[in-house]
TORVEX-82208 format. One record per residue: residue in one letter; x, y, z of N, C-alpha, C in turn. Coordinates in steps of 0.05 Angstrom, whole numbers, plus 5000, padded with zeros to 4 digits. Layout:
# TORVEX-82208
AXYZXYZXYZ;...
This chain:
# TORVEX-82208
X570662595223568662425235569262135229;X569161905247569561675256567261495250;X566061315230564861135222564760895227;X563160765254564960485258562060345235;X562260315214560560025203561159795201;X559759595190561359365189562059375164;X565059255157566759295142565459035138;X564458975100564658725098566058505084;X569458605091570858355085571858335110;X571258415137572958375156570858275181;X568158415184566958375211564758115204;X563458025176561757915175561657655194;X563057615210564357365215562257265243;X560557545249558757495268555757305259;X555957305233553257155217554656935207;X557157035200557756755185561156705199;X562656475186564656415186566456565179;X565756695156567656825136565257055118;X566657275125564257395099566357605087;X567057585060568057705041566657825017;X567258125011564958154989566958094961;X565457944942566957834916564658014896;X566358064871564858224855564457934836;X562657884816562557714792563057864772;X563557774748565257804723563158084718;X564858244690564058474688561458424676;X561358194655558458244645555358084654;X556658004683554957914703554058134714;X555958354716554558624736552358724714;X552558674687552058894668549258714671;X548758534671546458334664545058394700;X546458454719545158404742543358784738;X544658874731544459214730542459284713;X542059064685539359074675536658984682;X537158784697535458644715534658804731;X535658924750535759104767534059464758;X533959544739532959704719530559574711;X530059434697528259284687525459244702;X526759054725524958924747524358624747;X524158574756523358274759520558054753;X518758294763516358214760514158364739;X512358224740510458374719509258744732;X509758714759508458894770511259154781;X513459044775515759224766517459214801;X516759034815517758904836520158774831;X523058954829525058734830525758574855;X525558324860526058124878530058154879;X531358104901534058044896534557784889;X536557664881537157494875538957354895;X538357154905540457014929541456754922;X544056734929547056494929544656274939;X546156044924543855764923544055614950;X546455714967547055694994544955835014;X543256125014542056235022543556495032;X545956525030546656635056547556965045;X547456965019548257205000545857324987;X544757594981543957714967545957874943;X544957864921546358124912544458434901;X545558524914545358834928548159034907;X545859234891547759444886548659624903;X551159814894552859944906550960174905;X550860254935548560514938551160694920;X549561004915551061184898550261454925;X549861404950548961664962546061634973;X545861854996544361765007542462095004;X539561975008538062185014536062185032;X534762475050533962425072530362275065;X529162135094527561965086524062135083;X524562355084521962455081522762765062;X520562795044521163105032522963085021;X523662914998526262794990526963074971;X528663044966531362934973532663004992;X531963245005532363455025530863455055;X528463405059527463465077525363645078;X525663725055524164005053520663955058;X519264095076518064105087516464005115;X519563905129519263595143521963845168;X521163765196523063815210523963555232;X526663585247526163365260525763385294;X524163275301523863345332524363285347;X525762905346528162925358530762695345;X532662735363534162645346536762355372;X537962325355538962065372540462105399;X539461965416540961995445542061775457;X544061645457544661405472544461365512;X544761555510544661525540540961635557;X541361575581538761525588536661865587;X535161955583533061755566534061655542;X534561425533534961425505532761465479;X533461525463532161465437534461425411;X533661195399534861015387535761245355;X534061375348533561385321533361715326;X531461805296530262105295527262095294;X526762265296523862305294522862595275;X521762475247521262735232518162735229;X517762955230515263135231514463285215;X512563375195511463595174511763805189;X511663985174511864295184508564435200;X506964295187504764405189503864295214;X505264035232504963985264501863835263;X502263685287499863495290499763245273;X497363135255496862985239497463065214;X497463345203498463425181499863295157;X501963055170503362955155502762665151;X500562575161498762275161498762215138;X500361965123499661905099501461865084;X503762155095506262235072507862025061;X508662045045510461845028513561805055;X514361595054517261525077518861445044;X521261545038522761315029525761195030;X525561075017529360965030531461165026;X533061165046535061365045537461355020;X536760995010538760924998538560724977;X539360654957540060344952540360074973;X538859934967539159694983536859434983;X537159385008534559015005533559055027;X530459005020528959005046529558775058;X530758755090529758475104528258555120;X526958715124524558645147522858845129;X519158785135517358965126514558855132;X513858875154512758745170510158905195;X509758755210507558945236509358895263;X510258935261511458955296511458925315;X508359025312506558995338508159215362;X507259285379507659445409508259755399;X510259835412511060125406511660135383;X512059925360514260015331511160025309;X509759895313507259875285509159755262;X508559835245509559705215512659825222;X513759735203516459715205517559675173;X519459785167521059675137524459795144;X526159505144529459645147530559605120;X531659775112532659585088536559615091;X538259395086540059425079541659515065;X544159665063544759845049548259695050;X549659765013552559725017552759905002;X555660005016557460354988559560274998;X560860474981564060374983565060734996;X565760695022567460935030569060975012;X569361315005570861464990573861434997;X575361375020577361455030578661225030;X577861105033579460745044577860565017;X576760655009576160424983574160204987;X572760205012573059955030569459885021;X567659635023565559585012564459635046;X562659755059561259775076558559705088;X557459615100554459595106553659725131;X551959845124549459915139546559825138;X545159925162542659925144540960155169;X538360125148536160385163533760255168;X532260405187529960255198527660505202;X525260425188523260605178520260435194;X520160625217516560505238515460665246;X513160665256509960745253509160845233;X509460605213508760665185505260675189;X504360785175500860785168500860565141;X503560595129502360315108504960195101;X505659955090507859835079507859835047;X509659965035509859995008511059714999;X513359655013515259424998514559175006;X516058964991516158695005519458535011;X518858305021521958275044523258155024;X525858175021527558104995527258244972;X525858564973525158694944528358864951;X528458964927531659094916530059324914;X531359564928530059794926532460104917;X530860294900533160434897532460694914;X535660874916534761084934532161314923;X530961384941527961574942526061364934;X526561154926523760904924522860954958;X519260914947517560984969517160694984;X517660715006518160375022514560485040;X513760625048510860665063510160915064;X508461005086507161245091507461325123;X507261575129507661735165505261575165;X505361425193503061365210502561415236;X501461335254500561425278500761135295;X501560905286501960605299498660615320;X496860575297494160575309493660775330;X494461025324493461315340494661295373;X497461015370499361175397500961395391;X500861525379502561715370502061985348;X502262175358502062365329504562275309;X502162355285503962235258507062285256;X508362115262511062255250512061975244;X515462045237516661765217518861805242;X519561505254521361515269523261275259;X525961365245527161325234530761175245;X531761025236534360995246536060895234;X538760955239541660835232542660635240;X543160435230544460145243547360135229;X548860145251552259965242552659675237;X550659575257550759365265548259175254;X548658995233546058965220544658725237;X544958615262543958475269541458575293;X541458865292540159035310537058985296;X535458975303532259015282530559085314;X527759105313525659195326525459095360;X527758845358527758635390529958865395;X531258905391533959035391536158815404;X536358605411535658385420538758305445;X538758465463540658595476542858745463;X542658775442546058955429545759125443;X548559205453549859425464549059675451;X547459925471545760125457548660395447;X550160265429552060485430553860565400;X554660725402555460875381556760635362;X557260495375558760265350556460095340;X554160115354551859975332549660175323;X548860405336547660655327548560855313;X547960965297548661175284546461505281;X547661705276546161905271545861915245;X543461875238541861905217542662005194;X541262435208543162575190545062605190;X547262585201550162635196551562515177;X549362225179550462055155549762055131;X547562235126546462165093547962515090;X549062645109549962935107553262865088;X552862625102557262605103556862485085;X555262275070554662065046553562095027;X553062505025550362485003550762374978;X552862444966553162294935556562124931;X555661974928557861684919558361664891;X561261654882560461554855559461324845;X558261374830556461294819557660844809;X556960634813557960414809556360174796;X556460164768554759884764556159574774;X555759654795556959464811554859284830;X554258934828552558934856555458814873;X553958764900556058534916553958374933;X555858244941554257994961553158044990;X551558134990550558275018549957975043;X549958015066549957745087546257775089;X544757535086542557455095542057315115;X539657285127539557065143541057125177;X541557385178543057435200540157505209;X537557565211535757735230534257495251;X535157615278534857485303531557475302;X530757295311527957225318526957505335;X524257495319522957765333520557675329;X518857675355516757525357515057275338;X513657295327513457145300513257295274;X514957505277515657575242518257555232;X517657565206520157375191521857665181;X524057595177526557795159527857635152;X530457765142533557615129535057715139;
């Protein structure tokens, strides 16, 4: 199986000039990794830390991914549908409780992964609340530092805030109903392409900026393990109506 993400010492070049990921000294990771553990705030909210330029977060190395409902597994959650690029499309998945209907109104959503929220927000129209968060690992095969990210809407509530550092199974919201257009479910997605968010904002609807969901947290489940952060790209999220991201 064929992974187009953005590689980020090679593609960042669409946000910026140049984007290379640089590690900082070993006992900068060790100090960022306690921080990171620790939290930041009194209320146990770690904030990321961003380059005095703006244009960098640092973001630890996800260790593996898990699925976003009934963690770690799914277990009690099915999905009803799942990604189609071509017409009708649907962008993402759509997971559902077992027990059908409203059943699952409420449930915990959480991140598939390690990463930084940039968007977490109301959406407004077909999406309701919304939370993507960014994600970097390092492919097993090629060595190589990668980004993705995932996108979590018709939330019933927003757990996180924009720029929080989140780890994988941390609870980012709840299944909602986007004000009762919808039976409860979590409609969920894969991004290659991190400049994709809720406008979708013409990107090309296709396999080099969409991804399948599960296949990916199937093919990604566990990473070794890295007290490692890197420099993730900010500041790339295209205007979407009047809400803010990075």
């Amino acid at each position: 199986m064929v992974w187009q993400f953005w590689d980020l010492p090679e593609q960042m070049s669409i946000c910026y000039a140049v984007c290379m990921v640089r590690f900082y000294q070993q006992f900068f990771f060790l100090a960022l990794a306690a921080f990171f553990m620790l939290g930041s705030t009194s209320c146990g909210v770690t904030m990321a830390q961003k380059t005095a330029d703006g244009k960098w977060a640092l973001v630890p190395l996800a260790d593996g991914f898990d699925f976003p409902v009934g963690k770690p597994n799914g277990d009690g959650y099915y999905k009803a549908r799942g990604l189609r690029l071509k017409t009708p499309r649907h962008l993402g998945e759509d997971w559902n409780g077992n027990g059908g209907g409203n059943s699952d109104l409420g449930d915990p959503v959480y991140t598939v992964g390690h990463g930084l929220v940039t968007y977490a927000a109301d959406a407004r129209g077909r999406w309701g609340n919304v939370v993507i968060v960014r994600h970097a690992f390092r492919e097993p095969r090629s060595g190589r530092v990668l980004c993705c990210q995932t996108l979590y809407s018709h939330l019933d509530r927003i757990d996180v805030k924009l720029g929080q550092l989140v780890k994988r199974g941390d609870q980012v919201g709840t299944i909602g109903t986007n004000r009762g257009m919808y039976p409860a479910h979590l409609h969920a997605e894969l991004h290659f392409n991190i400049l994709v968010n809720c406008g979708q904002q013409g990107i090309p609807k296709t396999a080099k900026n969409y991804g399948n969901l599960s296949s990916f947290i199937n093919h990604y489940r566990r990473l070794k393990p890295e007290e490692k952060y890197v420099k993730l790209p900010i500041g790339c999220f295209l205007p979407y109506k009047d809400t803010e991201g990075l």
